[in-house]
MARMI-448290 format. One line per 10 residues: number of its first residue (from 1); their letters; for each residue x, y, z of N, C-alpha, C. Coordinates in nm, 3 decimals, decimal comma. Layout:
NUM	A	X Y Z X Y Z X Y Z; ...
end
This chain:
1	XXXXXXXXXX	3,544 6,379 -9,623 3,532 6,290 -9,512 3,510 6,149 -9,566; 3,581 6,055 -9,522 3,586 5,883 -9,548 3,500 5,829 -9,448; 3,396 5,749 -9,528 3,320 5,650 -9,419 3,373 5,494 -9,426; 3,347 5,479 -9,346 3,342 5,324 -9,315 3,235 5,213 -9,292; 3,201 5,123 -9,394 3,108 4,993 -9,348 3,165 4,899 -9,274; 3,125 4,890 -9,128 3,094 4,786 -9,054 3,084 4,661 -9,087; 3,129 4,549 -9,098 3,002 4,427 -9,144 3,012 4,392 -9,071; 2,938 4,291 -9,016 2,933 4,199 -8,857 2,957 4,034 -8,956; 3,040 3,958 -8,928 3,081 3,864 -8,956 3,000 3,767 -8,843; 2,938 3,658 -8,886 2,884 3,594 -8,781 3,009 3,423 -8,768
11	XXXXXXXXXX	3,053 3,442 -8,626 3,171 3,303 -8,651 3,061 3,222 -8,634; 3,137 3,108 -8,641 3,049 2,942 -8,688 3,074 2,916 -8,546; 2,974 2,866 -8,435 3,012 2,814 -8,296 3,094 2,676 -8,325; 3,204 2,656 -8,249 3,243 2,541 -8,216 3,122 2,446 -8,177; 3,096 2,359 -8,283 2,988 2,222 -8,233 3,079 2,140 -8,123; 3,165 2,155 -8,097 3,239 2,040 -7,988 3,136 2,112 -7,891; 3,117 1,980 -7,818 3,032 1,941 -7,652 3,135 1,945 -7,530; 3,091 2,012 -7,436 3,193 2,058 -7,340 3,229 1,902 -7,246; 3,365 1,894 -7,207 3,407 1,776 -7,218 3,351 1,717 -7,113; 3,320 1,528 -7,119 3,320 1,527 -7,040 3,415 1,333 -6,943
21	XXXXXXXXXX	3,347 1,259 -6,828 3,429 1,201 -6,852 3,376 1,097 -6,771; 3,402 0,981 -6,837 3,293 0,842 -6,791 3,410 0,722 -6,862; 3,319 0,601 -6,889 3,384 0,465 -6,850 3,372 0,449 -6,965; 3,454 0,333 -7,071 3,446 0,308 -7,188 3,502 0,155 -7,187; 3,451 0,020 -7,242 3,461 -0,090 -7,219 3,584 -0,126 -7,398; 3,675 -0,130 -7,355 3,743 -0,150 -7,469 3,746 -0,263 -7,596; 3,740 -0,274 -7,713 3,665 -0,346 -7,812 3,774 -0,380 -7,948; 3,854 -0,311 -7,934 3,964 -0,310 -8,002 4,120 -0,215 -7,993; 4,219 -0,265 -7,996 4,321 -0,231 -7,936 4,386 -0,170 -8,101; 4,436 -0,047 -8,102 4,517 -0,015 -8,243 4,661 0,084 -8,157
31	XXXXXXXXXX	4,729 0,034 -8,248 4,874 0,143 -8,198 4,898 0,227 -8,170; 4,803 0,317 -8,212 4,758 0,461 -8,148 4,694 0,491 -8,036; 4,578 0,405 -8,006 4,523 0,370 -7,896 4,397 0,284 -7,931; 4,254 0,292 -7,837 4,181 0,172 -7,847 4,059 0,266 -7,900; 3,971 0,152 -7,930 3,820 0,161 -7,941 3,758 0,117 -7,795; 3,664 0,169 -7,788 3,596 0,153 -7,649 3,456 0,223 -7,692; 3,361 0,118 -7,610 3,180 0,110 -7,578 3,163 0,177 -7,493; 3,078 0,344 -7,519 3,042 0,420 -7,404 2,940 0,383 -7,343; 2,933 0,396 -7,215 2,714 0,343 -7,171 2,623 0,406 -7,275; 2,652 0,487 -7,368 2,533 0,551 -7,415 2,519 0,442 -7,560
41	XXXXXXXXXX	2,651 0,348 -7,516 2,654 0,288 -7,681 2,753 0,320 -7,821; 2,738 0,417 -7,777 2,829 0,538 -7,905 3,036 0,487 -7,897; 3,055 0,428 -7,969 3,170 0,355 -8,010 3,287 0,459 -8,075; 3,370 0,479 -7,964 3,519 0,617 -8,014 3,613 0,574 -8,040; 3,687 0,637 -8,085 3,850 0,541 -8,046 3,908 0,694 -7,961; 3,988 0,636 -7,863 4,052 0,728 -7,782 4,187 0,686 -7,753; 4,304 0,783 -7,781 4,432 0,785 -7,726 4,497 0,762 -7,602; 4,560 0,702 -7,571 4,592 0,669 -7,393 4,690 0,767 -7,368; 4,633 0,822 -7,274 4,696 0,959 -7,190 4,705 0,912 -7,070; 4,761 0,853 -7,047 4,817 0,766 -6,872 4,963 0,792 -6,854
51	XXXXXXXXXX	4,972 0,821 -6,705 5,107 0,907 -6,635 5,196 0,767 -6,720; 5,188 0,672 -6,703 5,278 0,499 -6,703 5,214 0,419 -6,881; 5,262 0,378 -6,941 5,263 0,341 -7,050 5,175 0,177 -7,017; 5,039 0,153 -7,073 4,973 0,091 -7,040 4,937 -0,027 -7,142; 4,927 -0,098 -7,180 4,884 -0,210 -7,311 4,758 -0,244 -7,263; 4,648 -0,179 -7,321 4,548 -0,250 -7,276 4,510 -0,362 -7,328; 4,415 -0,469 -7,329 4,331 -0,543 -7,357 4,181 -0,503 -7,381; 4,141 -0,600 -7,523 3,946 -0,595 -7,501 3,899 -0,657 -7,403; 3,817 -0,573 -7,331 3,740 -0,630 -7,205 3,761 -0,500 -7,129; 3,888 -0,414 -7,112 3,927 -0,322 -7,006 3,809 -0,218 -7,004
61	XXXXXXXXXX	3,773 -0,206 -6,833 3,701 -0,043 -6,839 3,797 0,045 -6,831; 3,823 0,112 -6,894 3,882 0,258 -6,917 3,830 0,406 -6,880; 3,883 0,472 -6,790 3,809 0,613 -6,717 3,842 0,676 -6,932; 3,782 0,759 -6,963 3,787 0,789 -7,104 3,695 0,987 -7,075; 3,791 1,059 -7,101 3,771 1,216 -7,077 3,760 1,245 -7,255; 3,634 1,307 -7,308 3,617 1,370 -7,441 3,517 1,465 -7,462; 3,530 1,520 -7,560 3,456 1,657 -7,590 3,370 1,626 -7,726; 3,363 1,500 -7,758 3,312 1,487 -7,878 3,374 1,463 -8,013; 3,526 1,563 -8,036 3,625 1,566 -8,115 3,721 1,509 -8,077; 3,742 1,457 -7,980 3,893 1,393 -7,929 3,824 1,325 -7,801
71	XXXXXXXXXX	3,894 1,194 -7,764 3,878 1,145 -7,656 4,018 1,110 -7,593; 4,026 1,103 -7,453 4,171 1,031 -7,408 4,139 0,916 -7,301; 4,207 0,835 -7,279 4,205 0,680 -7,174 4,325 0,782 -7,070; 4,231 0,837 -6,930 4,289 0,868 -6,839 4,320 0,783 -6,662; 4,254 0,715 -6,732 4,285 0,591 -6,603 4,244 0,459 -6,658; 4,265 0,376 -6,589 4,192 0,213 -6,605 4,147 0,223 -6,481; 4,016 0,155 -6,499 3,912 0,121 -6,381 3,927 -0,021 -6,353; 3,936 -0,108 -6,474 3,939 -0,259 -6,453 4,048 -0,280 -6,567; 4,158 -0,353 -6,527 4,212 -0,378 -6,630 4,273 -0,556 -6,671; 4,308 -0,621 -6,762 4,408 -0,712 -6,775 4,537 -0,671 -6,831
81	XXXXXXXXXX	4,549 -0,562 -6,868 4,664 -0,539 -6,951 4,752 -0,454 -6,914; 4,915 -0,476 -6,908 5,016 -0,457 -6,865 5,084 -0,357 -6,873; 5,116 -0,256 -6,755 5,182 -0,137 -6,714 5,304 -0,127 -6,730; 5,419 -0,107 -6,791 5,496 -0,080 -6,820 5,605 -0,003 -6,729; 5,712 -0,006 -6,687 5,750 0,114 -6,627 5,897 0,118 -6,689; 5,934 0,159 -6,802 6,111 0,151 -6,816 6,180 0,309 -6,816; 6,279 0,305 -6,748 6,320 0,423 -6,722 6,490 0,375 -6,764; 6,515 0,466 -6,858 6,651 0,484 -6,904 6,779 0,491 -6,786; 6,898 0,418 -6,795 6,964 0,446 -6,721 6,964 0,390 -6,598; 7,040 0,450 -6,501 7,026 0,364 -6,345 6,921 0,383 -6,256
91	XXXXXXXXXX	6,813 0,303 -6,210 6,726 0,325 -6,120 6,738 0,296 -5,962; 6,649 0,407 -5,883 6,724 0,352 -5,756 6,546 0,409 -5,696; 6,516 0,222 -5,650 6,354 0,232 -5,617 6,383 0,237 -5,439; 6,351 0,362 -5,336 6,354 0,301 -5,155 6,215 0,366 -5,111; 6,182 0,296 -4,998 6,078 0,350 -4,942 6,215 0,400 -4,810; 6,161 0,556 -4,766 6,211 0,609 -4,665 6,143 0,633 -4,544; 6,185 0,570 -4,454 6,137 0,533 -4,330 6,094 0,445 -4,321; 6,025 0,353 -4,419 5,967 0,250 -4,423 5,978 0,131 -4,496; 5,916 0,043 -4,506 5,952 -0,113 -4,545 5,914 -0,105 -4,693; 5,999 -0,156 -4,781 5,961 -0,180 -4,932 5,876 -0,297 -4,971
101	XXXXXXXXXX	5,826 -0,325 -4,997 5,698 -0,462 -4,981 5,674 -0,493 -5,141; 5,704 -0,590 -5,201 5,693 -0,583 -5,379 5,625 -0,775 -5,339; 5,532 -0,746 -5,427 5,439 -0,820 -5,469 5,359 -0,852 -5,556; 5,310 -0,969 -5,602 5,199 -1,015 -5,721 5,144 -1,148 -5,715; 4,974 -1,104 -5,720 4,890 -1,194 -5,738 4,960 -1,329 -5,820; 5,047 -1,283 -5,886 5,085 -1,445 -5,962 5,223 -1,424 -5,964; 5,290 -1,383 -5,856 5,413 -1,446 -5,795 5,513 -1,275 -5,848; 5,672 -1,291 -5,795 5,778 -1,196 -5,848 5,879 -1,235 -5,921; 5,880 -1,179 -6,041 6,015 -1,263 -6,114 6,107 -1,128 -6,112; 6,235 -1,171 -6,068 6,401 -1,051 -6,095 6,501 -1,113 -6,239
111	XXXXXXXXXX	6,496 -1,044 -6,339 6,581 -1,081 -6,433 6,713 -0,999 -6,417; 6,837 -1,051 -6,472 6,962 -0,976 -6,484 7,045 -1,070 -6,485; 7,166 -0,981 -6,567 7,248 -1,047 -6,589 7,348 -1,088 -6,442; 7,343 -1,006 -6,403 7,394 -1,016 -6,216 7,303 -0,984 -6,147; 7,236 -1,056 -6,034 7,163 -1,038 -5,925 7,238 -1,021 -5,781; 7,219 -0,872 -5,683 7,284 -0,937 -5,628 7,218 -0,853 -5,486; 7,161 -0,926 -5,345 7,142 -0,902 -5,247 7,199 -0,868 -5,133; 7,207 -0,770 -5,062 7,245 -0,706 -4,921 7,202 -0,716 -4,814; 7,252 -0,741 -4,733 7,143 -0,748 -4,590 7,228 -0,762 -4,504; 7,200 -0,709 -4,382 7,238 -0,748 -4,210 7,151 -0,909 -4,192
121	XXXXXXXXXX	7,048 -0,869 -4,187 6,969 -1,015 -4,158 6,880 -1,070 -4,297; 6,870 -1,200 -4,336 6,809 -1,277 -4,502 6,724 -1,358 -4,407; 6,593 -1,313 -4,399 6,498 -1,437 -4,346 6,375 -1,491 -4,480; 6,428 -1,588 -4,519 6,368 -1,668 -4,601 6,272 -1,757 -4,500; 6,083 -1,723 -4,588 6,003 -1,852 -4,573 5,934 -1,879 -4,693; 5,935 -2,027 -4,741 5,863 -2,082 -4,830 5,814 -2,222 -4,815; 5,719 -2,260 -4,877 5,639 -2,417 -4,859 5,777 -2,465 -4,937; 5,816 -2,473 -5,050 5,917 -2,550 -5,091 5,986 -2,456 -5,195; 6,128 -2,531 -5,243 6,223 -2,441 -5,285 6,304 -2,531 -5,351; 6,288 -2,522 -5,487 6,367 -2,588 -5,581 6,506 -2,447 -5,665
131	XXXXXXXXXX	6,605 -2,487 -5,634 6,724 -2,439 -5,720 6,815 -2,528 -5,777; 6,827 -2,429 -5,878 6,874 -2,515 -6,001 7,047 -2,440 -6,017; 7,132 -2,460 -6,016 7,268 -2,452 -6,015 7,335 -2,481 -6,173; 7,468 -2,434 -6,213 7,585 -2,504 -6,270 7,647 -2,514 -6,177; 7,715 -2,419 -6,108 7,813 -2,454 -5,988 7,761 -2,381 -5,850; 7,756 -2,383 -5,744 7,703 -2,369 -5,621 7,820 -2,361 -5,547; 7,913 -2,222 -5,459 7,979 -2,195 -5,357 7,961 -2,123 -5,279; 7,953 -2,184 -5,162 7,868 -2,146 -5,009 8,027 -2,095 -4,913; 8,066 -1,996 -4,861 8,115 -1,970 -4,781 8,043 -1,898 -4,670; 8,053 -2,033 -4,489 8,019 -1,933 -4,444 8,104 -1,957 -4,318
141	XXXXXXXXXX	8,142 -1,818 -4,253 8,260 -1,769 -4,180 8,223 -1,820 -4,018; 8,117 -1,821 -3,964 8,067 -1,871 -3,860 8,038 -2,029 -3,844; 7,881 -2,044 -3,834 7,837 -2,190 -3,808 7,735 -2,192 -3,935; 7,751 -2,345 -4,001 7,666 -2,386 -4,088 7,572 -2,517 -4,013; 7,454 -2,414 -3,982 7,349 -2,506 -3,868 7,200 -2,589 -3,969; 7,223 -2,694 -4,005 7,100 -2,768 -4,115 7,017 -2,844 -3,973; 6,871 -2,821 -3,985 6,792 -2,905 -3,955 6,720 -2,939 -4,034; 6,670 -3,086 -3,995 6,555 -3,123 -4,130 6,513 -3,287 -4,001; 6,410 -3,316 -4,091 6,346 -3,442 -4,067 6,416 -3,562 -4,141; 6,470 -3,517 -4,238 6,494 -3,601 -4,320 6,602 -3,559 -4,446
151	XXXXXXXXXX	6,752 -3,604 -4,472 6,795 -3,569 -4,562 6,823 -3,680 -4,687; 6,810 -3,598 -4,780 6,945 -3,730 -4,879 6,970 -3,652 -4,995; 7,121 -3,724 -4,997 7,153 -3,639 -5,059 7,253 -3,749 -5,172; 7,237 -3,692 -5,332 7,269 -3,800 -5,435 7,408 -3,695 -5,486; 7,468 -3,806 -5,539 7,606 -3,725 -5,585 7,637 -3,817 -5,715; 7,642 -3,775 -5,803 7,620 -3,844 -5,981 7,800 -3,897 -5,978; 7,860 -3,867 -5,919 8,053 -3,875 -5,951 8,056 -3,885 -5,838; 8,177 -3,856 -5,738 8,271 -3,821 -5,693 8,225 -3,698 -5,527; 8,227 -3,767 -5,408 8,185 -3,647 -5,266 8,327 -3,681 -5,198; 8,356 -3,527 -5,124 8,500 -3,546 -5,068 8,438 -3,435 -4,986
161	XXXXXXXXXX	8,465 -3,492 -4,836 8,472 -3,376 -4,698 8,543 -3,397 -4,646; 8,632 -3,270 -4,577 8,769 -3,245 -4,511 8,695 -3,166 -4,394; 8,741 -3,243 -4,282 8,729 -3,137 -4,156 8,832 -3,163 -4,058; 8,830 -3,073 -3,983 8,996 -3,052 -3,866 8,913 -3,215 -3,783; 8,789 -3,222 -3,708 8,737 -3,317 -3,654 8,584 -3,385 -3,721; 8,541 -3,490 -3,713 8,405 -3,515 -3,757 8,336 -3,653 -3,674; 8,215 -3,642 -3,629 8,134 -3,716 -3,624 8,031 -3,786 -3,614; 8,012 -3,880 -3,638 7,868 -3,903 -3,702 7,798 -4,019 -3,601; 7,670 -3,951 -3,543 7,607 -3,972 -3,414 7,457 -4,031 -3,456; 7,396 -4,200 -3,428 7,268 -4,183 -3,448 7,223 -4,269 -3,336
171	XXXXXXXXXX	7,089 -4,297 -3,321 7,013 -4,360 -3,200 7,006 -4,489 -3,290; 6,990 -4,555 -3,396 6,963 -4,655 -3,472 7,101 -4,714 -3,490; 7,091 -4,762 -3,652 7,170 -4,875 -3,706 7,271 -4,754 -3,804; 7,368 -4,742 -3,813 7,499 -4,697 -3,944 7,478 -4,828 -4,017; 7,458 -4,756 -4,145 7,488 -4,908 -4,278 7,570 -4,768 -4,339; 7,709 -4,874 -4,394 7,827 -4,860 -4,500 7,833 -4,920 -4,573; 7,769 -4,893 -4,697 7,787 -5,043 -4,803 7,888 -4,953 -4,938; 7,958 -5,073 -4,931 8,049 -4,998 -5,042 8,129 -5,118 -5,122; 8,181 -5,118 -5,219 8,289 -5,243 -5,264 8,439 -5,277 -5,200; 8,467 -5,146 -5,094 8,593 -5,126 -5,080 8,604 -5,032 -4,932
181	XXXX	8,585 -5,078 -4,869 8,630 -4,931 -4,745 8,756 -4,936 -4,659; 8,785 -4,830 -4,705 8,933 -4,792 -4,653 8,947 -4,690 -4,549; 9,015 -4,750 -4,424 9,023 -4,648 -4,330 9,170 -4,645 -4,271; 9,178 -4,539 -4,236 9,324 -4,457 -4,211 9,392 -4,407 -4,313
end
């Protein structure tokens, strides 16, 4: 008959602390991810695990989930630093049923090499509106209706208007000053 010794092997407990998950004030930014100040003081560096690709800045509170051995940046609580969103290929952003509304505290910029807008109705409002042109062509098929208080308008060369009829109506004085005026 064959016996057998038993030994009881004792495992080593995992020292990791069961996880947990609080605020971390960020202190240094590395390519991998940041350093960040826990309230307790205790200084980690933790990996950014965020749905959207995030750049933080020092200063950011960071939501920060760890076990002691690993930490991750699962949200920003306060941030300055810039969200990212690039998606390969053709994007197509709608709200359904409802109104698309795009906005920023410090204004919207659209880059591309072609810009180009659709609409039944374009209701533009702004305090003022500077555009800058090489060439500028306006076709429009109906009525071209300008009000203002006040126009003027400078031409560096050369102004030429053709219309089937035209004329020019004021309550005051017409001044024509020119070297040469030719009519008919």
């Amino acid at each position: 008959m064959k016996t057998a010794t038993v030994r009881l092997v004792e495992s080593k407990v995992n020292s990791v602390s069961p996880p947990s998950l609080g605020r971390g004030v960020v202190t240094a930014v590395h390519p991998t991810g940041v350093t960040v100040v826990l309230p307790d003081g205790a200084e980690v560096t933790a990996e950014l695990a965020l749905a959207l690709p995030y750049a933080a800045c020092e200063g950011d509170v960071l939501l920060i989930l760890g076990d002691g051995a690993e930490c991750f940046v699962v949200g920003v609580l306060s941030g300055r630093g810039k969200t990212s969103l690039e998606l390969q290929g053709n994007v197509s952003l709608r709200a359904v049923g409802g109104a698309l509304d795009l906005s920023g505290d410090e204004g919207v910029c659209v880059h591309g090499p072609a810009v180009e807008v659709r609409s039944d109705k374009l209701h533009m409002v702004a305090r003022s509106v500077v555009e800058t042109f090489s060439s500028l062509f306006q076709r429009v098929t109906d009525v071209l209706n300008v009000h203002s208080r006040q126009e003027v308008s400078v031409v560096d060369e050369g102004s030429y208007r053709q219309a089937k009829t035209a004329s020019l109506q004021t309550e005051g004085t017409v001044t024509i000053n020119g070297k040469e005026i030719l009519l008919g």
